[in-house]
ZADO-1210 file (C-alpha; in nm, 4 decimals, padded with zeros to 6 digits):
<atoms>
<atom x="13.6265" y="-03.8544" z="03.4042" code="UNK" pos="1"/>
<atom x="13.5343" y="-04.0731" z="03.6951" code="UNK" pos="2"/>
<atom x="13.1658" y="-04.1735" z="03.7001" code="UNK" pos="3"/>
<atom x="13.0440" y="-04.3131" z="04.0264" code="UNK" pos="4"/>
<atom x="12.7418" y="-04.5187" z="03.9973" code="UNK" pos="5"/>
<atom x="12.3906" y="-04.3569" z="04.1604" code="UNK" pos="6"/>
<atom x="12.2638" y="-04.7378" z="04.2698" code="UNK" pos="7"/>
<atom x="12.2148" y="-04.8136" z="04.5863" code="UNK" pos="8"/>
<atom x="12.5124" y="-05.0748" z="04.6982" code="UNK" pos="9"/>
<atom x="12.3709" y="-05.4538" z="04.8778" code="UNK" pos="10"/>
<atom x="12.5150" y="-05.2554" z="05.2394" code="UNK" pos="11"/>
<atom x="12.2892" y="-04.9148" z="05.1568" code="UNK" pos="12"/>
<atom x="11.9534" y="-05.1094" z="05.0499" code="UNK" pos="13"/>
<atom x="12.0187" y="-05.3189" z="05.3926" code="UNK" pos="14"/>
<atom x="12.0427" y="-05.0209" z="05.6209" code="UNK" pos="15"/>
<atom x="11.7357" y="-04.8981" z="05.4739" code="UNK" pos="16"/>
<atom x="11.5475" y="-05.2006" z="05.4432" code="UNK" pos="17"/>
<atom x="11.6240" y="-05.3984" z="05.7554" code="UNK" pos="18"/>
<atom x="11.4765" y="-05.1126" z="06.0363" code="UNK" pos="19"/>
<atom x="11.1060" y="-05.2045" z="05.8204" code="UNK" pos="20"/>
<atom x="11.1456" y="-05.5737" z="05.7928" code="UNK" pos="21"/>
<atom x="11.2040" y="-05.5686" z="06.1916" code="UNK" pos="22"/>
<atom x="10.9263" y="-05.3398" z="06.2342" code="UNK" pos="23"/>
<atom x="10.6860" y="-05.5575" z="06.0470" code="UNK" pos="24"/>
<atom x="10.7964" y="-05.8550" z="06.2530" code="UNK" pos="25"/>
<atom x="10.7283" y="-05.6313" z="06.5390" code="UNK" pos="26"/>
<atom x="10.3735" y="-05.5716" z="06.4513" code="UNK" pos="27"/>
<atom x="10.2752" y="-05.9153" z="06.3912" code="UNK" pos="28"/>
<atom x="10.3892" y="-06.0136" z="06.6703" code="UNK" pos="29"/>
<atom x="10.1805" y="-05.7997" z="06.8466" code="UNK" pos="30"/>
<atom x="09.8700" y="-06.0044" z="06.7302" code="UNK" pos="31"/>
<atom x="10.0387" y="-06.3655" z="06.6693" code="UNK" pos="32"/>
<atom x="10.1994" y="-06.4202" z="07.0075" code="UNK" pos="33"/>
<atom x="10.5005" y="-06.5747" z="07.1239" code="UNK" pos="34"/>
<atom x="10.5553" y="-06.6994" z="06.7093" code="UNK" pos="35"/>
<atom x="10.8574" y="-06.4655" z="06.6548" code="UNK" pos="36"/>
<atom x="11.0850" y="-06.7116" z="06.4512" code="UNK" pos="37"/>
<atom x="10.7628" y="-06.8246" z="06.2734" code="UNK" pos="38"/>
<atom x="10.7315" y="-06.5076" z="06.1407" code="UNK" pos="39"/>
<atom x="11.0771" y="-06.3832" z="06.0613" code="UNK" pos="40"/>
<atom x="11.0170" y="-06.6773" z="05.8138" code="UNK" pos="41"/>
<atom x="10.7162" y="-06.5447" z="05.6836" code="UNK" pos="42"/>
<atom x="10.8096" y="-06.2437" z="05.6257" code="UNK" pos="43"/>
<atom x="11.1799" y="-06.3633" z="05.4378" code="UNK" pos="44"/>
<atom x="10.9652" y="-06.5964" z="05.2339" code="UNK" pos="45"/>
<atom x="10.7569" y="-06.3331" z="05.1278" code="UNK" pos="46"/>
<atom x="11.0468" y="-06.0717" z="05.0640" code="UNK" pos="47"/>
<atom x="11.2207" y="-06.3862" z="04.8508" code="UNK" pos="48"/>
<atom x="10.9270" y="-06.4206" z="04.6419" code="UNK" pos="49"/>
<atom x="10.8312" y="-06.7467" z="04.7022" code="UNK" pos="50"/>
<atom x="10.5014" y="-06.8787" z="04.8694" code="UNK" pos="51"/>
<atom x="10.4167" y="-07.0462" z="05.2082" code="UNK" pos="52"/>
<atom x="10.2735" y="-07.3541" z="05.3541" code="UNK" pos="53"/>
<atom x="10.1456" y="-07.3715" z="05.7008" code="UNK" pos="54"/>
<atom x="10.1017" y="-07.7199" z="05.8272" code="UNK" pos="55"/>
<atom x="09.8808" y="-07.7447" z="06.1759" code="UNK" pos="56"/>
<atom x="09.6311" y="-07.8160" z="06.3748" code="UNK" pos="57"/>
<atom x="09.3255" y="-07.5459" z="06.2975" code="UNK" pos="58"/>
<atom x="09.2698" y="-07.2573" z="06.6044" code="UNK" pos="59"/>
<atom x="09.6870" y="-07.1985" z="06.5955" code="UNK" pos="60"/>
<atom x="09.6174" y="-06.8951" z="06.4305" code="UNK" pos="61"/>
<atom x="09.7154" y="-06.9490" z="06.0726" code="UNK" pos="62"/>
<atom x="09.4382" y="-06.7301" z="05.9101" code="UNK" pos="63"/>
<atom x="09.5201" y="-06.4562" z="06.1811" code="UNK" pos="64"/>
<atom x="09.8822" y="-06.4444" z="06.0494" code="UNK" pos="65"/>
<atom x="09.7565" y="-06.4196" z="05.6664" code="UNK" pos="66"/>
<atom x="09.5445" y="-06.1383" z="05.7650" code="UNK" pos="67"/>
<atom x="09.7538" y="-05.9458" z="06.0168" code="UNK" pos="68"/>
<atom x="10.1000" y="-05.9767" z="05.7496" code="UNK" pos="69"/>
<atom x="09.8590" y="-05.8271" z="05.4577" code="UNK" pos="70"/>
<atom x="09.7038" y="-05.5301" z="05.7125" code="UNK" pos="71"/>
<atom x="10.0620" y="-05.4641" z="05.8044" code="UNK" pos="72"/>
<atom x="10.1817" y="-05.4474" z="05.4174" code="UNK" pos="73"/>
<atom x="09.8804" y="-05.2407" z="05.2739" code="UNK" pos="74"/>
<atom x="09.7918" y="-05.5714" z="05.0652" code="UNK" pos="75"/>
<atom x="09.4979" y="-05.6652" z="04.9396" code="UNK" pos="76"/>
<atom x="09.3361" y="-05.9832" z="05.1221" code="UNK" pos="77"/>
<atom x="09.1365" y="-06.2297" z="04.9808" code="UNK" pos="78"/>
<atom x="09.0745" y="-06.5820" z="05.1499" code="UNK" pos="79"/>
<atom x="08.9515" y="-06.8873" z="05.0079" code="UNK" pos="80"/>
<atom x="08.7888" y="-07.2195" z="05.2548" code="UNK" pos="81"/>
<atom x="08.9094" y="-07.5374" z="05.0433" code="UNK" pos="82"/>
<atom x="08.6787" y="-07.8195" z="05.0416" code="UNK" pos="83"/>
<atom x="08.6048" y="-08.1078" z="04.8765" code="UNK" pos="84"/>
<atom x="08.3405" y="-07.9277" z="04.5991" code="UNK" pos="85"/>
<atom x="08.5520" y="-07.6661" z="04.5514" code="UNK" pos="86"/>
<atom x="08.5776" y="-07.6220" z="04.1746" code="UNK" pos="87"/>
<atom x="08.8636" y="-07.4031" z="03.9832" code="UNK" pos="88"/>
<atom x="08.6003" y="-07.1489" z="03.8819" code="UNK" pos="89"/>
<atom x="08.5085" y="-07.1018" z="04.1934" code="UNK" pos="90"/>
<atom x="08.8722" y="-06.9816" z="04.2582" code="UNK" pos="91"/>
<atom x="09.0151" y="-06.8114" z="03.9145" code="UNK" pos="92"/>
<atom x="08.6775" y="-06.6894" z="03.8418" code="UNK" pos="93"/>
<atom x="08.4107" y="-06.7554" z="03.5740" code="UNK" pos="94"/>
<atom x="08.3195" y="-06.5875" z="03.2147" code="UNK" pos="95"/>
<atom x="07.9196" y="-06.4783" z="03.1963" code="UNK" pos="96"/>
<atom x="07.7542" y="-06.3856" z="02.9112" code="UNK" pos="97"/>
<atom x="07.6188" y="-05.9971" z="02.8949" code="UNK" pos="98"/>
<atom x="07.2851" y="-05.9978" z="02.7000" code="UNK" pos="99"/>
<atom x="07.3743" y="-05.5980" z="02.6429" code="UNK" pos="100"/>
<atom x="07.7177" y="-05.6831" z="02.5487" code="UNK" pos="101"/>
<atom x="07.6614" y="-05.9711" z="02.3851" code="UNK" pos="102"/>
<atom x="07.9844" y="-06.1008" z="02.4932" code="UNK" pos="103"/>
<atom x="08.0702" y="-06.2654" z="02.7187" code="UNK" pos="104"/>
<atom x="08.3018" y="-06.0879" z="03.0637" code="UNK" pos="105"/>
<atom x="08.5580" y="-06.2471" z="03.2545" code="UNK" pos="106"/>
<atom x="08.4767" y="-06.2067" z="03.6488" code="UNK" pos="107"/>
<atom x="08.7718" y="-06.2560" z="03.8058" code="UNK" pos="108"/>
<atom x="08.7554" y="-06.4778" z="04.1452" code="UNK" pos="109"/>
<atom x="08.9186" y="-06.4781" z="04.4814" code="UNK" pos="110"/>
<atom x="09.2787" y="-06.5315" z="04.3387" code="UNK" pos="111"/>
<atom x="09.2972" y="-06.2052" z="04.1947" code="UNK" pos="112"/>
<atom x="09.4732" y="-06.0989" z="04.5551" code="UNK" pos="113"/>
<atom x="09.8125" y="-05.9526" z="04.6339" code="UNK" pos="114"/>
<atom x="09.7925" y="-06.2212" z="04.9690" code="UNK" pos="115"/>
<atom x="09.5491" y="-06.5107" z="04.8821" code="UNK" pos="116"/>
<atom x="09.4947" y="-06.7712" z="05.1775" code="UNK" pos="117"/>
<atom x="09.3981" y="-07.1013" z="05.0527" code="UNK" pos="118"/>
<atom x="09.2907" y="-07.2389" z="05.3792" code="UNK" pos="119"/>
<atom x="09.3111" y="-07.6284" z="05.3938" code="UNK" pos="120"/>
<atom x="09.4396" y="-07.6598" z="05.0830" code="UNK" pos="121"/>
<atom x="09.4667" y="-08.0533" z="05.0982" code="UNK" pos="122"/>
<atom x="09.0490" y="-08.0866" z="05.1587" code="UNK" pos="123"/>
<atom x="09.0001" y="-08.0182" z="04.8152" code="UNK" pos="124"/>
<atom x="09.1053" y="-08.2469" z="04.4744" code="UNK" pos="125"/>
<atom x="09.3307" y="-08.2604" z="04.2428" code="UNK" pos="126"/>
<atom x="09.2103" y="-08.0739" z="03.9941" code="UNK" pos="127"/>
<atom x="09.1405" y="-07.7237" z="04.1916" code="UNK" pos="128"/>
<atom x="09.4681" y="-07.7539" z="04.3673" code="UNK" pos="129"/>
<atom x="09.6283" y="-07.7578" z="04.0051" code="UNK" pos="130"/>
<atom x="09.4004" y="-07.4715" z="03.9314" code="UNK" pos="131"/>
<atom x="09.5782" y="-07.2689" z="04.2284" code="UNK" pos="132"/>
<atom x="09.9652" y="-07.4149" z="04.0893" code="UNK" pos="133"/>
<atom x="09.9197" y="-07.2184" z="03.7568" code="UNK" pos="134"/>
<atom x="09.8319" y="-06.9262" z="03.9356" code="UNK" pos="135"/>
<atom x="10.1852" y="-06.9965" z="04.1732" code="UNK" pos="136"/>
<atom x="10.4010" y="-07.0353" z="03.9514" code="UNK" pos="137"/>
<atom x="10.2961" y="-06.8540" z="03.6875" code="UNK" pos="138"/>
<atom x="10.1489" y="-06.5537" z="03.8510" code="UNK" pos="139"/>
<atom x="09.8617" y="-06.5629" z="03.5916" code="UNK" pos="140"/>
<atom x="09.5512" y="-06.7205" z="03.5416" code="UNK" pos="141"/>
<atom x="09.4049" y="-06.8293" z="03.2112" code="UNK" pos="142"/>
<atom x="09.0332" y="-06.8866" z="03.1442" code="UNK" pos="143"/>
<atom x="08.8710" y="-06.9411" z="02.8101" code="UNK" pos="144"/>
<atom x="09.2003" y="-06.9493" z="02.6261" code="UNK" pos="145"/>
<atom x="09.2907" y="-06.5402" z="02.7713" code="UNK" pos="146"/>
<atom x="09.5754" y="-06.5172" z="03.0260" code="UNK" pos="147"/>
<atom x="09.4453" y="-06.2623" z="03.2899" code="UNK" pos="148"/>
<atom x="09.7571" y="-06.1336" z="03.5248" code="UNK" pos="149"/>
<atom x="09.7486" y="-06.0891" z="03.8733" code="UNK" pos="150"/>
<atom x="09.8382" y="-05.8370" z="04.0952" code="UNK" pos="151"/>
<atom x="10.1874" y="-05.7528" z="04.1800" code="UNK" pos="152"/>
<atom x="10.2915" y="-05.8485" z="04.4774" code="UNK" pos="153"/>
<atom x="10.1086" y="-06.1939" z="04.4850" code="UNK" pos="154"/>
<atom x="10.1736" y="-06.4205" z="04.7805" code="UNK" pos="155"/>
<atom x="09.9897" y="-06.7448" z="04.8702" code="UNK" pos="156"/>
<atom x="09.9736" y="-06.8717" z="05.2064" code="UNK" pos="157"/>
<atom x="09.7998" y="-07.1826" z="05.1895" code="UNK" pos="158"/>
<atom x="09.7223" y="-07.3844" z="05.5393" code="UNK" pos="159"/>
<atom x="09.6955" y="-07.7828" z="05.5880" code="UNK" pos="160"/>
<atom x="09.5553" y="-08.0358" z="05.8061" code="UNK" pos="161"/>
<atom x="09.7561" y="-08.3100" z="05.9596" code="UNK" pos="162"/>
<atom x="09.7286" y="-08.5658" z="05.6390" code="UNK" pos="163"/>
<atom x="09.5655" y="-08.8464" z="05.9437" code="UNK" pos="164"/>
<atom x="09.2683" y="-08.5947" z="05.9575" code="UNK" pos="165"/>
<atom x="08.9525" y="-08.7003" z="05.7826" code="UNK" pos="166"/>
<atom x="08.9047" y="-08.5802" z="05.4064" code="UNK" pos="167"/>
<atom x="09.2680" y="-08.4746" z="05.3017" code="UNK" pos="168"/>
<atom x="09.4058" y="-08.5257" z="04.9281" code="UNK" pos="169"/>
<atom x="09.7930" y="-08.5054" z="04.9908" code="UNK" pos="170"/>
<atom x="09.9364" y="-08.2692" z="04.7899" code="UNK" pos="171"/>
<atom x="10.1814" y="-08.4254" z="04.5404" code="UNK" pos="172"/>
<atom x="10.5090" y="-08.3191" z="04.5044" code="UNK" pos="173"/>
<atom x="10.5079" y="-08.0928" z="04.2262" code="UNK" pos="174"/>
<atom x="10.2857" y="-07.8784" z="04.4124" code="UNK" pos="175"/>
<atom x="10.4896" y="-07.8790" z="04.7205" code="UNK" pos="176"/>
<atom x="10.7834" y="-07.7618" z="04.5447" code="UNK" pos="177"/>
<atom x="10.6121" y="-07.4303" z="04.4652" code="UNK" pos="178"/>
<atom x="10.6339" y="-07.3633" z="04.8099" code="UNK" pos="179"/>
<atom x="10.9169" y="-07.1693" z="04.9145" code="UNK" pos="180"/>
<atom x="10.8641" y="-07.2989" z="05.2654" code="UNK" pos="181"/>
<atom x="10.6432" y="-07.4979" z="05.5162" code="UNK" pos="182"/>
<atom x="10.6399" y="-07.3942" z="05.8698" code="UNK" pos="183"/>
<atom x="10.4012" y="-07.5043" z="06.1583" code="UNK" pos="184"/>
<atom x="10.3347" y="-07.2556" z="06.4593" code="UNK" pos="185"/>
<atom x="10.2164" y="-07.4765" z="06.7172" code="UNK" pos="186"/>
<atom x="10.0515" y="-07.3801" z="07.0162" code="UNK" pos="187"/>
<atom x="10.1705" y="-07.0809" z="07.2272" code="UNK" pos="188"/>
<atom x="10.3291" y="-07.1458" z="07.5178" code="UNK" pos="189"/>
<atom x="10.2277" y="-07.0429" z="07.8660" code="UNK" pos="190"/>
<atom x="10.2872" y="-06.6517" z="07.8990" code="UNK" pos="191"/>
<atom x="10.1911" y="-06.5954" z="07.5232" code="UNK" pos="192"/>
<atom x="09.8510" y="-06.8364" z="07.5162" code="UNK" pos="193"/>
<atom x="09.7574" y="-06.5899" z="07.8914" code="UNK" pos="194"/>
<atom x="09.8154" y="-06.2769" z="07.6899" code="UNK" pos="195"/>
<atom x="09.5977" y="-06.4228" z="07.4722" code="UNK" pos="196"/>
<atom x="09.3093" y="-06.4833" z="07.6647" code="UNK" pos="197"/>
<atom x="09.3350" y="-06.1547" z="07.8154" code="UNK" pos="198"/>
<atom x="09.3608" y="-05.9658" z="07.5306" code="UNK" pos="199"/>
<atom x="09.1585" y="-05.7969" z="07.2922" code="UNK" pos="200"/>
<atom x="08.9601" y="-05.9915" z="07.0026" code="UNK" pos="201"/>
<atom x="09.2043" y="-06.0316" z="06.7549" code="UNK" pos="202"/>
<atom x="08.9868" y="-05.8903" z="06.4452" code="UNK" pos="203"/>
<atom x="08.9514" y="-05.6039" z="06.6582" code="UNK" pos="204"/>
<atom x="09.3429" y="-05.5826" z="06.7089" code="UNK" pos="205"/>
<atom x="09.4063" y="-05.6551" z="06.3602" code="UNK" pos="206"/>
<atom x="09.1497" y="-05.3837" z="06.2529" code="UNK" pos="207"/>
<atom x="09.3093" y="-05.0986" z="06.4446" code="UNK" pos="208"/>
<atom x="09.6932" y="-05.1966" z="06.2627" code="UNK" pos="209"/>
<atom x="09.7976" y="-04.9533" z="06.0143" code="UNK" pos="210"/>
<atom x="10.1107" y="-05.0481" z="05.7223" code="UNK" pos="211"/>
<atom x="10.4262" y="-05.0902" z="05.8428" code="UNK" pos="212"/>
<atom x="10.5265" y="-05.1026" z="05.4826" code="UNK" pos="213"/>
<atom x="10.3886" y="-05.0332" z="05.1333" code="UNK" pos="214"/>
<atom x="10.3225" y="-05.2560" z="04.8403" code="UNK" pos="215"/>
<atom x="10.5739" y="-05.0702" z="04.6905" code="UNK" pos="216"/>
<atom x="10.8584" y="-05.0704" z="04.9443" code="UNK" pos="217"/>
<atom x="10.7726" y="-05.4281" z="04.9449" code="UNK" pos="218"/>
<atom x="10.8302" y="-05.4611" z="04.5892" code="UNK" pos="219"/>
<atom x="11.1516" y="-05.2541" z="04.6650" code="UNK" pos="220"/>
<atom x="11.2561" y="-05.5201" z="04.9202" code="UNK" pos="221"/>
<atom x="11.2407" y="-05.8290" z="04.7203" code="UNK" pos="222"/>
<atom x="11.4329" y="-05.6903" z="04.4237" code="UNK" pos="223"/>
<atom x="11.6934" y="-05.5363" z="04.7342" code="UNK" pos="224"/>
<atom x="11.7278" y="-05.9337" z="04.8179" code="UNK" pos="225"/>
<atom x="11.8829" y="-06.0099" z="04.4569" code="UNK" pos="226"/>
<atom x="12.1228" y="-05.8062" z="04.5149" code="UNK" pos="227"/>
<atom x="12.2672" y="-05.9543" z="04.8654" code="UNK" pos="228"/>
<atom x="12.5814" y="-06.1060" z="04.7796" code="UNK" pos="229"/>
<atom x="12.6596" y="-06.4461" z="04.8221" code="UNK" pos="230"/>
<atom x="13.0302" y="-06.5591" z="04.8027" code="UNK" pos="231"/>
<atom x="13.2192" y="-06.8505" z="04.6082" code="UNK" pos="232"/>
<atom x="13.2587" y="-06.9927" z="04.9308" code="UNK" pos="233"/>
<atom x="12.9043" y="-06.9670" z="05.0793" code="UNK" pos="234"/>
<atom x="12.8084" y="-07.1920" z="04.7040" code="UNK" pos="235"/>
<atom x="13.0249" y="-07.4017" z="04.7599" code="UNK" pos="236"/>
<atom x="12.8567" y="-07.4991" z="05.1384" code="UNK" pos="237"/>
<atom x="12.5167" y="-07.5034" z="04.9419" code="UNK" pos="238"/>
<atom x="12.6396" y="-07.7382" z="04.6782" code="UNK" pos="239"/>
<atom x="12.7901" y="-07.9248" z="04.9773" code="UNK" pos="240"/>
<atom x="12.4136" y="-07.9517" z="05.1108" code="UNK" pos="241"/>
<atom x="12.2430" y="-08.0066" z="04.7900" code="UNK" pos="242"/>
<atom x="12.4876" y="-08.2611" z="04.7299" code="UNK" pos="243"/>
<atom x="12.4061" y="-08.4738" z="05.0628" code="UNK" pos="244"/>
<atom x="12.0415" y="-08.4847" z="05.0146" code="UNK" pos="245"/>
<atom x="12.1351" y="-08.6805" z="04.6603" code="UNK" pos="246"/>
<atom x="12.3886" y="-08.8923" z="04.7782" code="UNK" pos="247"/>
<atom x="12.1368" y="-09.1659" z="04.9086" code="UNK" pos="248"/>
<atom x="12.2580" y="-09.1819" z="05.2627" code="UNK" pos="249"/>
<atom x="11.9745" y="-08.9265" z="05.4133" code="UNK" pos="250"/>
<atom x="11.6776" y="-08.9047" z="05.1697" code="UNK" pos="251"/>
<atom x="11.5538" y="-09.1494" z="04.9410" code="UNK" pos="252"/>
<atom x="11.5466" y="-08.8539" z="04.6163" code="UNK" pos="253"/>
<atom x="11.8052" y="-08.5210" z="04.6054" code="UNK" pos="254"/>
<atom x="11.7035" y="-08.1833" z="04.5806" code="UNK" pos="255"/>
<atom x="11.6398" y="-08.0355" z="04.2447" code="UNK" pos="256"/>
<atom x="11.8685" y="-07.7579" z="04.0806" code="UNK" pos="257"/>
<atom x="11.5103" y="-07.5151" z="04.1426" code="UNK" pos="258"/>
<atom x="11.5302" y="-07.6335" z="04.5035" code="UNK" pos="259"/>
<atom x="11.8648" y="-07.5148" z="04.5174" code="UNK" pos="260"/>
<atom x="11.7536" y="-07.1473" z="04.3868" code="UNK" pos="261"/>
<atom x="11.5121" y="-07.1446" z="04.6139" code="UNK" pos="262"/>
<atom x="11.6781" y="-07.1820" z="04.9141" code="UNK" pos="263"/>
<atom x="11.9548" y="-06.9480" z="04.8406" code="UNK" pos="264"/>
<atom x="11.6508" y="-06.7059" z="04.7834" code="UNK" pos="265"/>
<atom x="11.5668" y="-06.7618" z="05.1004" code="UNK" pos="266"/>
<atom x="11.9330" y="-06.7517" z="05.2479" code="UNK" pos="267"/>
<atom x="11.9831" y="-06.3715" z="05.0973" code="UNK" pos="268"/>
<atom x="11.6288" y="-06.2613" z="05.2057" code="UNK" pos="269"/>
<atom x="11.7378" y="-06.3514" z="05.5687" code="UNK" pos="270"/>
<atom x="12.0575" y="-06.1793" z="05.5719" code="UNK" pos="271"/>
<atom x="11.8600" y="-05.8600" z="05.4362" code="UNK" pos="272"/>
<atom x="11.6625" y="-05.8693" z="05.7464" code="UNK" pos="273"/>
<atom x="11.9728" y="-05.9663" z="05.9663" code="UNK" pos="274"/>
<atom x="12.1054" y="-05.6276" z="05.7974" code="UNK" pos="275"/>
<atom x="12.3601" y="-05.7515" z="05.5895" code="UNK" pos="276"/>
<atom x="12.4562" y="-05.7491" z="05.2693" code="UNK" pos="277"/>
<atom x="12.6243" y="-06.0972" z="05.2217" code="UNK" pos="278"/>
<atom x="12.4659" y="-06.4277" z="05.3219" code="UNK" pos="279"/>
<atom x="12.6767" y="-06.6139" z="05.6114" code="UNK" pos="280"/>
<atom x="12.6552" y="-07.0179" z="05.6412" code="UNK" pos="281"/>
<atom x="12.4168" y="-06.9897" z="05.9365" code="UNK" pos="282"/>
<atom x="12.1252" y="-06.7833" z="05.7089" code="UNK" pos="283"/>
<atom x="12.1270" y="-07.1328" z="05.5123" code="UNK" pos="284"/>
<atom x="12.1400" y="-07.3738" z="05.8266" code="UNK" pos="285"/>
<atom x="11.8574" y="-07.1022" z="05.9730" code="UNK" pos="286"/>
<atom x="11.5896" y="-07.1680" z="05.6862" code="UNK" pos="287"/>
<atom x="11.7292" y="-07.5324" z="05.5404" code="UNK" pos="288"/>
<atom x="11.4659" y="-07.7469" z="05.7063" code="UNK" pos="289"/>
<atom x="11.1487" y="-07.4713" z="05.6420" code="UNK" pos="290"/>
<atom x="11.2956" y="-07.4481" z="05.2974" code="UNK" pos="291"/>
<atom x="11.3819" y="-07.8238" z="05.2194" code="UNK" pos="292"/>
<atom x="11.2321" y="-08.0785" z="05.4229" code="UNK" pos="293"/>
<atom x="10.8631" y="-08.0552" z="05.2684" code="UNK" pos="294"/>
<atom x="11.0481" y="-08.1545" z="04.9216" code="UNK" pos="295"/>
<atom x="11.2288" y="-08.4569" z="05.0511" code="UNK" pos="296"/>
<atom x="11.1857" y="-08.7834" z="05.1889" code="UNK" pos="297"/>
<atom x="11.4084" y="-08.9465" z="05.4418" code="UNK" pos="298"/>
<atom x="11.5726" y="-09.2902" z="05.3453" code="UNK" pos="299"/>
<atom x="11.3537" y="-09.5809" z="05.4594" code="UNK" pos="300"/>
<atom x="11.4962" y="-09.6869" z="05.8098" code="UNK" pos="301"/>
<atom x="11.6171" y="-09.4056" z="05.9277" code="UNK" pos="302"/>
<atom x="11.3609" y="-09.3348" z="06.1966" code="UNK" pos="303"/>
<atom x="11.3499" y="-08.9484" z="06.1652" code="UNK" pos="304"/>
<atom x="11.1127" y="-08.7322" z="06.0364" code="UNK" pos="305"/>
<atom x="11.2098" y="-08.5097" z="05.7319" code="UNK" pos="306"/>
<atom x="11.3061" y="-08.2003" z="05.9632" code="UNK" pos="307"/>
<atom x="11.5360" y="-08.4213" z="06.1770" code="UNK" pos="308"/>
<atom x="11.6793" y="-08.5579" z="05.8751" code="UNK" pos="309"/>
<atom x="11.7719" y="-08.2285" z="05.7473" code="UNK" pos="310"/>
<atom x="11.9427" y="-08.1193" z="06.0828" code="UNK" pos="311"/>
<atom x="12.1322" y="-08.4353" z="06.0852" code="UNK" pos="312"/>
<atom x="12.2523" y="-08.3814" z="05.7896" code="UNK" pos="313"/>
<atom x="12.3256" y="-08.0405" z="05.8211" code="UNK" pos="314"/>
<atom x="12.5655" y="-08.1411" z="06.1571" code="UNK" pos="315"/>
<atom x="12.7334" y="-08.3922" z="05.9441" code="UNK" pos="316"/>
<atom x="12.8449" y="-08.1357" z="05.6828" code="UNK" pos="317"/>
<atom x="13.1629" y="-07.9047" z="05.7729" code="UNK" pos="318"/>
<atom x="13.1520" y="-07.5311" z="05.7662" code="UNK" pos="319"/>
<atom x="13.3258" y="-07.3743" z="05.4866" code="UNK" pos="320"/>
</atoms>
């Protein structure tokens, strides 16, 4: 007897999946203008799991993304300003004592959010900003020796200054490595900044959005991505890459095998929204310097910045 399996193949969850990622992308670019790459990375960086950095100038409209991408998903919002007195209570929340009780009760803080911006993460210390990487990595917070879960999806999209601006702590690099990806958006260009000012308010646009997407089909979509396929050949063109940045001639320090995970993560969760079901070299060499260059320094005298290092690097390397 011939039994046929009832899972959906990598091709079927693509067709299904792709039509909402695009429609998503759609919608937030109805309120973030003239940003439509910037987003397509958002949203594969959230369907791969991972978290996001956001590196700009403020007014670009970093918090407006946050918020429009958890409207848009049926997420639960929560957003944190970072500053310099910001303590990790204030973020994971606090234990008071009930008289009635007598016990004491957890109240859970701000973090306990399926999308959680941590706006300027870098004007706050060391010590909250490990606070937050717990919560990252772990997807859990623990206070008074409990672990307290958090929600399911949890995404962070943390935003920060220019490190020449006043009152920034650089974040080190075990903390950037959490993040899946770094991005800047920049300022709009002509046509999209003159929509802009003609337009609406954009927390009145954002309130009038209804889900694209549930947490659920989300949920559906990031487990869809572990299932794109990605070929012997298509690891051995990452190796190739992960290889380079260790080799001494473009960055000073190599990739890690993590880094490596992570950007194939990100590789399959942009050939599900491409609407395929295999990732293709040019879904790595799309997300490589988003994905990479915020966890690598270039070699001293080379002149570049970390982005341009990565794109040199990635011209240098042959197509499998």
């Amino acid at each position: 007897m011939n039994h046929r399996s009832t899972t959906p193949s990598a091709r079927a969850l693509a067709e299904q999946f792709t039509p909402q990622l695009q429609a998503l992308c759609e919608q937030i670019s109805t309120i973030i203008k003239g940003k439509r790459l910037q987003i397509e990375d958002c949203v594969a960086c959230l369907i791969a799991g991972g978290h996001l950095l956001i590196e700009d100038l403020p007014g670009v409209g970093k918090t407006t993304l946050a918020h429009t991408l958890a409207v848009s998903l049926g997420l639960q919002f929560s957003r944190v300003q970072f500053t310099a007195d910001l303590m990790p209570s204030d973020l994971l929340g606090v234990s008071i004592y009930e008289r009635e009780q007598a016990a004491f009760k957890f109240m859970p803080g701000p973090v306990f959010a399926q999308v959680l911006l941590a706006d300027e993460i870098n004007r706050t210390g060391p010590k909250t900003q490990s606070a937050l990487l717990e919560a990252m990595e772990e997807h859990q917070v623990t206070a008074d020796g409990k672990t307290y879960p958090l929600p399911t999806p949890f995404f962070v999209i943390a935003t920060q200054n220019p490190s020449d601006q006043l009152g920034t702590y650089p974040l080190p690099e075990s903390q950037l490595d959490r993040f899946l990806m770094r991005i800047r958006l920049g300022v709009p260009d002509h046509q999209a900044e003159r929509e802009l000012l003609m337009g609406q308010d954009s927390r009145e646009a954002i309130a009038q959005l209804r889900p694209v997407m549930t947490p659920a089909d989300l949920l559906r979509a990031q487990a869809a991505v572990q299932r794109v396929h990605a070929a012997p050949a298509l690891l051995d063109y990452l190796q190739a890459l992960l290889a380079a940045t260790r080799s001494g001639q473009w960055f000073s320090q190599g990739l890690s095998p993590r880094a490596g995970l992570a950007l194939l993560r990100a590789g399959r969760a942009r050939a599900l929204m491409a609407g395929r079901d295999f990732v293709a070299p040019e879904d790595l060499q799309a997300i490589l310097p988003q994905t990479i260059a915020h966890r690598l320094t270039p070699s001293a005298g080379s002149g570049r910045g970390a982005v341009e290092q990565v794109r040199a690097m990635v011209e240098a390397i042959a197509l499998p």
